[in-house]
Phi, psi and omega in degrees: 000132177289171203221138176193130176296089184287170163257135203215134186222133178270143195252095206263334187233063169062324160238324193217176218162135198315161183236123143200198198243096208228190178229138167265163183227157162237151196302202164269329169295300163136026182256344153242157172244160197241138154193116187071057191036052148248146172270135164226136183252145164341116151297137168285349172235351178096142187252193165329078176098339203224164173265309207226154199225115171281132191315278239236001162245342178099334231264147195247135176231159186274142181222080201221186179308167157250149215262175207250329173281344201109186155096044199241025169253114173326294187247151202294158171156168197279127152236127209262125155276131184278135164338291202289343183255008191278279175317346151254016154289320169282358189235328159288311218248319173244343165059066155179099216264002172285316193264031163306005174263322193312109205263347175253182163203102151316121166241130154300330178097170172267358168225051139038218187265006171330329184062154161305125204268000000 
């Protein structure tokens, strides 16, 4: 199964929500992702803020790519890196191989301080 380091945001109050930066596996269709032994499967229409919804609590989460600037949060808040992925997320993914030890990232978000409407 392919595998790739995502950015995974739980939408917990409806838009926003804890974050972090881990790598997922995907099924063969590709319509669920796999991570710390959860399943999420594909919304069929996109939900509020979120893609994928986890099979066994229902709870909807944001799932994408992690962008290369950073910045991969609507709204500001704390992202948690995983251990087994940090040295390529910094050095492959963000080209900055100095913070490869770095285990949080404070994001402004993509609305600053504006909060969720």
């Amino acid at each position: 199964m392919k595998n790739r380091i995502m950015y995974i945001e739980t939408k917990e109050d409806g838009v926003s929500g804890s974050a972090r930066i881990g790598r997922v596996t995907f099924s063969k269709t590709g319509r669920s992702v796999y991570y710390r032994g959860r399943r999420f499967e594909a919304l069929k229409n996109g939900g509020f803020k979120s893609n994928y919804f986890d099979c066994e609590t229902g709870e909807e989460y944001w799932v994408s790519g992690c962008k290369k600037k950073g910045g991969d949060r609507l709204y500001p808040g704390t992202v948690e890196i995983d251990v087994d992925v940090r040295e390529e997320y910094w050095t492959e993914i963000r080209e900055m191989p100095e913070k490869r030890r770095t285990a949080t990232i404070r994001c402004p978000g993509k609305y600053g301080g504006r909060g969720p409407n």
